[in-house]
C-alpha positions as CSV (number, residue, x, y, z in Angstrom):
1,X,355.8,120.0,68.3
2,X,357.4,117.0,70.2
3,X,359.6,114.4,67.6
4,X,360.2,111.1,69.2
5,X,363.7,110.6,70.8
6,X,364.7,108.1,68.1
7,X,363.6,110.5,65.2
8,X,366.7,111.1,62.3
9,X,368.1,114.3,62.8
10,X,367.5,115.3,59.1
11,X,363.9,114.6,58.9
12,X,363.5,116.6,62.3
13,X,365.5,119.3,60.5
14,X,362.9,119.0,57.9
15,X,360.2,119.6,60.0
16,X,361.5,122.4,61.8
17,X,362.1,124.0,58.3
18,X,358.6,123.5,57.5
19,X,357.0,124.6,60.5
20,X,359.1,127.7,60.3
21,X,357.8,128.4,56.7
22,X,354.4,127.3,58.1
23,X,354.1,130.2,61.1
24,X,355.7,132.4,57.9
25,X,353.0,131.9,55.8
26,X,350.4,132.2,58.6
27,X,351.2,135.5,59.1
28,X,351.6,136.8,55.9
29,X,348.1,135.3,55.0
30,X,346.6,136.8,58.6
31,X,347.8,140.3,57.5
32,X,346.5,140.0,53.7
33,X,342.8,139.0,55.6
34,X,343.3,141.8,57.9
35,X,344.0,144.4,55.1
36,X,341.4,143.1,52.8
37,X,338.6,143.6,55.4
38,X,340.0,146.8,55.9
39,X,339.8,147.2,52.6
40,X,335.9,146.3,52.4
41,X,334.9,148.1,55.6
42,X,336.2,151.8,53.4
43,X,335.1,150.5,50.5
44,X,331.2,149.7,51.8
45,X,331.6,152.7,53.6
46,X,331.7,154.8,50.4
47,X,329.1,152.7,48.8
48,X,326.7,153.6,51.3
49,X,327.6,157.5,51.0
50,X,327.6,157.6,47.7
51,X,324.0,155.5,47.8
52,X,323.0,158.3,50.2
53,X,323.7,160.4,47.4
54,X,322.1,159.2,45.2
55,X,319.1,157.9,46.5
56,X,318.6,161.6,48.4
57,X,315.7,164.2,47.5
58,X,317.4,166.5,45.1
59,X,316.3,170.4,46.0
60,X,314.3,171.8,43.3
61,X,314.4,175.8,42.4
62,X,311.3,177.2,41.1
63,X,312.0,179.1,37.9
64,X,309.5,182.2,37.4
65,X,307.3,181.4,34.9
66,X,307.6,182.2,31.2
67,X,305.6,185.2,30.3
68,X,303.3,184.2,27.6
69,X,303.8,187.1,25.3
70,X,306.9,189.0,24.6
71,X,307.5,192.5,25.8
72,X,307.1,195.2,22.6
73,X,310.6,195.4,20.7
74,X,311.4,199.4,20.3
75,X,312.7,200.2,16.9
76,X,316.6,200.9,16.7
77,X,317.2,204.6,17.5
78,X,318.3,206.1,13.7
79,X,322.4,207.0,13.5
80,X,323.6,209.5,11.4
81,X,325.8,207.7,8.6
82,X,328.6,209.8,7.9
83,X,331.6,208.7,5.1
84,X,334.9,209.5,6.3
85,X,337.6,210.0,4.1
């Protein structure tokens, strides 16, 4: 930025101050967009996987079917009762 010649020193001080603060804050606010799109392009990236799960034909297992009556239930095999002393 040019000043006119006859421009005070102290308010062309100022503006250099400010300029300088200026490009700072550029910067910083350049690298917080970069890191928050960086952010959102991981971020959408495990959206969509986790969409993929979701929304993804679960495998079914075919279970053999339930017989419809029970097998025949043998009668307990007698043992001895003995008293010990």
């Amino acid at each position: 930025m040019s000043l006119p010649a006859d421009t005070p020193p102290a308010i062309a001080n100022t503006l250099g101050y400010l300029q300088h603060h200026l490009q700072e804050l550029t910067e910083h606010q350049n690298t917080l967009e970069h890191t928050t799109n960086a952010t959102l392009v991981g971020l959408t990236a495990q959206l969509q996987q986790l969409t993929q799960l979701i929304t993804a034909p679960t495998l079914t297992v075919a279970l053999p079917p339930i017989p419809m009556s029970l097998p025949p239930v043998s009668p307990p095999s007698p043992v001895p009762f003995t008293l010990s002393k």
